[in-house]
N, C-alpha and C positions, 0 to 999 in steps of 0.2 A: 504494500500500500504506500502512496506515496503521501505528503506529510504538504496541505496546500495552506499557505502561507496569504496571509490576507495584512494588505498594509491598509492601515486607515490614513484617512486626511491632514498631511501634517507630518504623520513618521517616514523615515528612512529604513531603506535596508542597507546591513550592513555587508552584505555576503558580495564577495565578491566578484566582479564582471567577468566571464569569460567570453563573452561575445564580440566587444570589443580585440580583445586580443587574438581571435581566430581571424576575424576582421582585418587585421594587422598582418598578419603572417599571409592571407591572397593577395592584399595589396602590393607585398614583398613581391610575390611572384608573379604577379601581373607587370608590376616594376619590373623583374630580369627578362619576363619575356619580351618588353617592350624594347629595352635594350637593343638584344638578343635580334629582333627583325627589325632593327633598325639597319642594323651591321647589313645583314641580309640584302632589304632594300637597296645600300650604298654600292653594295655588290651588282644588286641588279642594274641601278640606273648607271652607273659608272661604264658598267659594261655595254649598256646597249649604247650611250656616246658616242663612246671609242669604238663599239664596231660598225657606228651608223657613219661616225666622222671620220672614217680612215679607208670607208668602201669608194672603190672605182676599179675598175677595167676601160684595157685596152683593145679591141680588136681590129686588126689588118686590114683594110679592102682594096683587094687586088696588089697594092705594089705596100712596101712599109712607107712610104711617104703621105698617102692618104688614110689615116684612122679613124674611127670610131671611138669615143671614150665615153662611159657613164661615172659619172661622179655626184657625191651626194650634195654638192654644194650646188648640182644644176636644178634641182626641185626645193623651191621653198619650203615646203613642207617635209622636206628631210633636213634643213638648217632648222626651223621651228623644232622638230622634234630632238633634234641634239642640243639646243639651246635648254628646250623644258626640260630634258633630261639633267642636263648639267645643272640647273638653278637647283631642280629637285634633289639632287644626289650633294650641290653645297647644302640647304636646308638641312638635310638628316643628317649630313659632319658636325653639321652645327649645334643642331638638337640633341646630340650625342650628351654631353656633359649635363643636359637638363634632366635627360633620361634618367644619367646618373642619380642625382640630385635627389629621385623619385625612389631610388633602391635605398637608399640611407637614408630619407623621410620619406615613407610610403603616405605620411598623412597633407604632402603638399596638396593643396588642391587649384589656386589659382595659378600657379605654372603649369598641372594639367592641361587646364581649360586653355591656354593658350595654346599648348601642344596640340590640342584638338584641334585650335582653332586653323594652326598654320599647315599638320596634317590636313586636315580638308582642302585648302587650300593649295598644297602641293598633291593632291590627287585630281584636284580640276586641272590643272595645269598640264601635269602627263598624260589625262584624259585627254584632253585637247590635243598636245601633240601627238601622242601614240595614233588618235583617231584620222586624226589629218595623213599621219604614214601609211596607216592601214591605208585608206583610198586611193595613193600612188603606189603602193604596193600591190595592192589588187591589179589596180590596170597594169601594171606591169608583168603580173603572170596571164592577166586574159584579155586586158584592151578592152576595146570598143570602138569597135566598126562603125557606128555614127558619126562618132566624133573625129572619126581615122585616126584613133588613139590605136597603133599596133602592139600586139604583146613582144615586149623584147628579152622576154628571158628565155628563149630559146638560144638567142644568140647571146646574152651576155648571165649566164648561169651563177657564174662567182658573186658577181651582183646580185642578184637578187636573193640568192643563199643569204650572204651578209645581211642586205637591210630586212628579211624575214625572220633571221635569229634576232637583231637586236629588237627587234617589236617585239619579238617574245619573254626579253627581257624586260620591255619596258611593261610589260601587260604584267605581270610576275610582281614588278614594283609597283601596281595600283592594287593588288590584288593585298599586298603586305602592308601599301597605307591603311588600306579596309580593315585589317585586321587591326591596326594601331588605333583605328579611330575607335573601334569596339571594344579595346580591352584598357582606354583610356575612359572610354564613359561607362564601363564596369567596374573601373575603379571609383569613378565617382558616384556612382550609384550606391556603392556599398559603405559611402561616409553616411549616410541619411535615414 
């Protein structure tokens, strides 16, 4: 049987909280995971950059004097997308130390809320770019014959490998803000 404990109007109890302190210990690990996929993220966006900013081929036609070249500074929207990448992937270097902050007071709350606020923020951002790559990366595997957009990744293959992996880097790194933005306001949820 258990033993139910009635406070009147006015008294205290003495016994004390473990709720709180269970509280304290997810927060903790809500704090290393966040950490933890921030790292991640920096990995991701970093990498899709550098493999979006360093893609180009050459190819022949007919003598070596006249070439072909694709490079990703010829589509705006693969500069956008290595720009959003890069701002995104400074952001999480940066955020890094805040991170910290949250592992050794899991009870921060308004440096959270910023965290959220500027996670949000840097997943609009990759959205945007990521989304703008996808549609020149689409036509580039299938075109569009209205527009006598041709598909040229038949003929420039190494291309479009590249700017395919880095989108999937980049998509990888919106999929890790999602998850920061979630275990940032589960953390705040469990202050309340």
């Amino acid at each position: 049987m258990t033993k139910d404990v009635v406070i009147e109007h006015g008294e205290s109890s003495k016994a004390p909280l473990v709720a709180p302190v269970a509280a304290g210990g997810v927060s903790r690990a809500v704090s290393v995971a966040d950490v933890f996929l921030r790292f991640l993220a920096i990995v991701a966006t970093i990498g899709s950059a550098v493999s979006m900013g360093t893609t180009n081929q050459t190819l022949p036609f007919f003598t070596q004097f006249i070439q072909f070249e694709a490079k990703y500074s010829d589509l705006p929207s693969f500069t956008f997308f290595v720009a959003a990448n890069a701002v995104a992937c400074t952001y999480l270097v940066l955020s890094i130390p805040l991170s910290i902050v949250h592992v050794v007071r899991p009870s921060a709350r308004y440096s959270r809320l910023v965290l959220v606020f500027f996670d949000a923020a840097m997943l609009a951002l990759l959205t945007a770019g990521a989304s703008a790559a996808a549609a020149i990366v689409y036509l580039a595997h299938k075109g569009n014959v209205r527009a006598n957009w041709f598909a040229i990744c038949q003929q420039f293959d190494s291309f479009c490998e590249r700017i395919s992996g880095s989108l999937i880097g980049s998509f990888a790194a919106m999929v890790l803000l999602i998850v920061l933005i979630f275990l940032s306001a589960l953390a705040l949820a469990r202050r309340h």
